[in-house]
C-alpha positions as CSV (number, residue, x, y, z in Angstrom):
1,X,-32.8,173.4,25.1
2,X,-32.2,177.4,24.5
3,X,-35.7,177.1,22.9
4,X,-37.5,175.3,25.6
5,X,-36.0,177.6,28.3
6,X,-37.0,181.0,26.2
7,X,-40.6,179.5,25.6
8,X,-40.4,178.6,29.0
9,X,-39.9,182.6,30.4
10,X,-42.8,183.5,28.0
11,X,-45.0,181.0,28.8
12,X,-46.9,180.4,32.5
13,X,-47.9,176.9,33.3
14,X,-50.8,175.5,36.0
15,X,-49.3,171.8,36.4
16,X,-47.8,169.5,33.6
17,X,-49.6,165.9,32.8
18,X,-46.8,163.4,31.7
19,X,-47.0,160.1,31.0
20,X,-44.2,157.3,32.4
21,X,-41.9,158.1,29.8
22,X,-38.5,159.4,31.7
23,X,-37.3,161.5,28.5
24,X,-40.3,163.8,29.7
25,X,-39.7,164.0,33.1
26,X,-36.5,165.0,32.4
27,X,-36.8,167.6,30.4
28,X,-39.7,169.3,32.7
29,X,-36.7,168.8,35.5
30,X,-34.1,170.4,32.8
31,X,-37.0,173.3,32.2
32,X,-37.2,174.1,36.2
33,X,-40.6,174.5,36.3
34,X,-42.0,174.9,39.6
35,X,-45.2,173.6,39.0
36,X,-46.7,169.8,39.8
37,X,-46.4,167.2,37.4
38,X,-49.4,165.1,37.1
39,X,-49.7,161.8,35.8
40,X,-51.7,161.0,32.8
41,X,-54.5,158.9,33.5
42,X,-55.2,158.5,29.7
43,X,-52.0,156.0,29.9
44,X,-52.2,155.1,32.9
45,X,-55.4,153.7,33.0
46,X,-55.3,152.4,29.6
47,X,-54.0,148.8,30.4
48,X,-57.2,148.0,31.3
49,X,-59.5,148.6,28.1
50,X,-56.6,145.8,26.9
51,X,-57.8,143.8,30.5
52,X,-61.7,144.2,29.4
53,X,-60.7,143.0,26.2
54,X,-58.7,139.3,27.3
55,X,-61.7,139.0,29.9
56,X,-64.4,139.7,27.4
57,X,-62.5,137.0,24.8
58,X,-62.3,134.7,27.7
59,X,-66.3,134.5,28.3
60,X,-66.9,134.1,25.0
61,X,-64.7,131.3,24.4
62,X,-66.2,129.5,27.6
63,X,-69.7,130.3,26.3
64,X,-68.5,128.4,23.0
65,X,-67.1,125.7,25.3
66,X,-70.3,125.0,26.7
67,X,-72.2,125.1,23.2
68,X,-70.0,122.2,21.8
69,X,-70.0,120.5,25.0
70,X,-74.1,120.4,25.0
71,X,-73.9,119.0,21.5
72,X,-71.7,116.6,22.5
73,X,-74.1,115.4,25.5
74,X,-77.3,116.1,23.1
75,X,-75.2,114.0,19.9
76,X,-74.9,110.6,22.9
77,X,-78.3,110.3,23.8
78,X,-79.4,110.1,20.3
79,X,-80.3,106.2,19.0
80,X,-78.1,106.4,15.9
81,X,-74.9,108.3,16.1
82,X,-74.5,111.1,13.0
83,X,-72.1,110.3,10.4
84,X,-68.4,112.1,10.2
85,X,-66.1,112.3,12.7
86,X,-67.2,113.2,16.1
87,X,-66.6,116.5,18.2
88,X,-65.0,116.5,21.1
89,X,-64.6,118.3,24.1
90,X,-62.0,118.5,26.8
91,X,-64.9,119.2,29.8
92,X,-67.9,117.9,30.5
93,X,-71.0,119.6,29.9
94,X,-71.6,120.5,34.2
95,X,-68.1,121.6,34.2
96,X,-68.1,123.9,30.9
97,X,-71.3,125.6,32.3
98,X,-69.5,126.0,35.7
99,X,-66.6,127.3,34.1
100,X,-68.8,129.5,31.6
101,X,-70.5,131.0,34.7
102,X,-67.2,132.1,36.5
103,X,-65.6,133.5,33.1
104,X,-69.1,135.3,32.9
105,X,-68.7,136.6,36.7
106,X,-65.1,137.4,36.5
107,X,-66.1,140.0,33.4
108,X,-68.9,141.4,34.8
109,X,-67.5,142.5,38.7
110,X,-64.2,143.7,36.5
111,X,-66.4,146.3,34.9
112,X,-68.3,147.0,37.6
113,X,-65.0,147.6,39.3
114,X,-63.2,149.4,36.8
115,X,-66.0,151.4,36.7
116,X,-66.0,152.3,40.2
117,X,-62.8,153.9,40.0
118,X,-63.1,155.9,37.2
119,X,-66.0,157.4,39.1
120,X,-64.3,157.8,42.0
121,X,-61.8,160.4,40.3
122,X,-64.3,162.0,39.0
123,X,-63.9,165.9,40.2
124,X,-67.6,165.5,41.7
125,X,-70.3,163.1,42.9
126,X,-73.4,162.1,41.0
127,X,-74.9,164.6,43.6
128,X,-73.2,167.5,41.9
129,X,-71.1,168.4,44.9
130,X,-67.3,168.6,44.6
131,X,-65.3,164.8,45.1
132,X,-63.6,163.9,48.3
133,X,-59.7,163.0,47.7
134,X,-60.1,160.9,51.3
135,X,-63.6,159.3,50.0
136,X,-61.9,158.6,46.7
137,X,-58.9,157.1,48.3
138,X,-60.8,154.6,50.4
139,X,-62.4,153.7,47.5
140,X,-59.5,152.9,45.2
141,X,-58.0,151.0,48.0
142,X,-61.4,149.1,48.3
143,X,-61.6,148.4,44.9
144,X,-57.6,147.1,44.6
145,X,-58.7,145.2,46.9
146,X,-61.6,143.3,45.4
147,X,-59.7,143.3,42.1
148,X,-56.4,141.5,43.5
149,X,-59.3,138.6,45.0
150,X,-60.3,138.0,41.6
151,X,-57.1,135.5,40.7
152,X,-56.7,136.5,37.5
153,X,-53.2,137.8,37.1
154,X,-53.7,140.4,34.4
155,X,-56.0,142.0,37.1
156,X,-54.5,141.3,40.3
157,X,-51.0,143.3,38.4
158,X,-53.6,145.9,37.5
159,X,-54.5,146.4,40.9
160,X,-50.9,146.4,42.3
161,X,-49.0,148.5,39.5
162,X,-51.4,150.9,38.2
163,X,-54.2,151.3,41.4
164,X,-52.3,150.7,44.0
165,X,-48.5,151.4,42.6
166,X,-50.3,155.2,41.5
167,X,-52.6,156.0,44.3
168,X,-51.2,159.3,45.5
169,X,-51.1,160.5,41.8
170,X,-54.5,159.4,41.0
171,X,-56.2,161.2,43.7
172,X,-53.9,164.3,43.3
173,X,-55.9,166.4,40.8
174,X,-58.9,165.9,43.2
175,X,-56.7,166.7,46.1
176,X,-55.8,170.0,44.1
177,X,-59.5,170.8,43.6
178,X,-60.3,170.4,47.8
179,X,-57.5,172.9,48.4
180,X,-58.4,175.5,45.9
181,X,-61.7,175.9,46.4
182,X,-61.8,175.3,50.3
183,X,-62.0,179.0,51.1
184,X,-65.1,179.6,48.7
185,X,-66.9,176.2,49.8
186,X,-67.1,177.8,53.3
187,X,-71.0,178.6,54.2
188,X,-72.2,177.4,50.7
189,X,-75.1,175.0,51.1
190,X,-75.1,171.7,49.2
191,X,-77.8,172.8,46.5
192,X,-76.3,176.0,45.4
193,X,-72.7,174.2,45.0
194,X,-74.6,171.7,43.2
195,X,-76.3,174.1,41.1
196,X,-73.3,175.9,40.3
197,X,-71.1,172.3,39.4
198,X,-74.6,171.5,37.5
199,X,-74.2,175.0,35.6
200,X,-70.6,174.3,34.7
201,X,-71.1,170.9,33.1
202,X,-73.8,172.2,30.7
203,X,-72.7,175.4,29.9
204,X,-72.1,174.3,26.4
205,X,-75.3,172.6,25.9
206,X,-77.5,175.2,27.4
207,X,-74.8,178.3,25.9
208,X,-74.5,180.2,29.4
209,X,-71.7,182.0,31.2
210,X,-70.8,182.2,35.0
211,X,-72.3,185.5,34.9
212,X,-75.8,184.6,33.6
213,X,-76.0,182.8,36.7
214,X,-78.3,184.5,39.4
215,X,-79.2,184.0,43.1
216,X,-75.3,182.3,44.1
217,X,-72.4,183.9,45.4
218,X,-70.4,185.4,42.1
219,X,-67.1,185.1,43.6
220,X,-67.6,181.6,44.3
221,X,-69.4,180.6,41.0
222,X,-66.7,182.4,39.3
223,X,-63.7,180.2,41.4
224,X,-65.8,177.1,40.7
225,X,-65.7,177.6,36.8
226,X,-62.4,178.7,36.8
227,X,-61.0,175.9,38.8
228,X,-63.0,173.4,36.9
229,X,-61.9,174.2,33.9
230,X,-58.1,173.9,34.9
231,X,-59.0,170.4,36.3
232,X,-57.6,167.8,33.8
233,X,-56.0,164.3,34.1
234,X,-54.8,163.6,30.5
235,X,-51.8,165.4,28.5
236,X,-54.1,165.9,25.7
237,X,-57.5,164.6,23.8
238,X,-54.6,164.1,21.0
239,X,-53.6,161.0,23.2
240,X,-57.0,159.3,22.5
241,X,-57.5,160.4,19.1
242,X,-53.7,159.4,17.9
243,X,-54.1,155.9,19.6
244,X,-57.4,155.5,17.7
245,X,-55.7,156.9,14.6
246,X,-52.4,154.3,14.6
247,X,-53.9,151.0,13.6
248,X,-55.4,152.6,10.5
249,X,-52.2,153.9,9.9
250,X,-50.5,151.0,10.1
251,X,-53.2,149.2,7.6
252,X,-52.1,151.8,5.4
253,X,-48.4,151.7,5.5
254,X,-48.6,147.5,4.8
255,X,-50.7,148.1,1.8
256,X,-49.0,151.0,0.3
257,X,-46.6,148.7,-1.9
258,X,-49.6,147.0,-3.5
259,X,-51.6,149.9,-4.5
């Protein structure tokens, strides 16, 4: 703990991003550090790639359903019935495609919805203009919402723990963003923020700085850039890449003793 707190005086943090382990909460509260801690959308959002996943399985195994159960219905009408045993099915061939169609349904407004709320925490709008906290708000409420009508309990727990349970944390980064550049948004039209957010999000691509900018305020480009670039709601890439990394390393522990 000596080690943290003398890193601590020589090092200056923005916010902290912690995920819903309690170890690390408590040793940022141990640390004093008078800065907000944010919560990690990488984990907190990732229940639901394992959501997309069950529903995805789901449709697929009604789609088969309704396959086997058209054989079966095509197999009956034939004069002579085919030798070997018989397949059966526990639906009828109406029912399976009803069921098929809902399964099918029940996917597709899940990733229509799921993807409606990653865009609304997006840090601006697909006009290029910054995101409203109160607009994204309304939105994640909406979207709990439709997601709890859905009966389908993975989703409807979805809604209520993670959307829901997490609101004011989920909308906080955003909320951040409003506040800190309030005082350059003042009298800057619609296109040139626009531009500027535009700028920001291709500097890499096109190999610009906020200085080769021309015709916009410098001081607000320059806040823009700046406050974008401090705008994060993950701990760290690493998250994403170690999760994608631990199943391989798993393969590789089992077969270790055979090699």
């Amino acid at each position: 703990m000596a080690c943290s707190r003398a890193f601590v005086n020589h090092a200056q943090f923005h916010d902290i991003a912690s995920d819903g382990a309690l170890g690390i909460q408590a040793g940022i509260r141990d640390a004093e550090l008078a800065v907000p801690l944010r919560s990690d959308l990488f984990h907190l959002l990732r229940k639901a790639h394992s959501i997309t996943r069950h529903l995805e399985a789901k449709a697929y195994r009604a789609i088969e359903t309704t396959e086997l159960a058209r054989s079966i219905e095509q197999q009956a009408q034939e004069p002579k019935p085919r030798r070997g045993r018989p397949k059966s099915c526990k639906v009828s061939y109406a029912d399976a495609q009803r069921l098929e169609g809902q399964a099918i349904e029940r996917y597709d407004t899940w990733c229509w919805l799921f993807d409606e709320l990653r865009q609304a925490l997006q840090p601006f709008n697909a006009r290029g203009e910054l995101a409203s906290s109160e607009e994204a708000r309304q939105t994640l409420e909406t979207v709990a919402v439709l997601l709890k009508s859905m009966d389908e309990i993975k989703v409807c727990s979805f809604a209520r723990l993670k959307v829901l349970g997490h609101l004011e944390e989920l909308i906080a980064p955003l909320a951040w963003l409003e506040e800190t550049l309030a005082p350059y948004r003042t009298g800057l039209e619609a296109e040139t923020e626009a531009f500027i957010v535009w700028a920001w999000q291709h500097r890499h691509t096109l190999n610009i700085d906020v200085d080769d900018l021309s015709d916009v305020p410098v001081d607000a480009a320059r806040a823009f850039w700046s406050t974008l670039e401090l705008f994060h709601r993950a701990s760290s890439l690493a998250e994403s890449l170690h999760s994608w990394l631990r199943p391989h390393l798993r393969c590789r522990l089992r077969l270790r003793p055979f090699q």
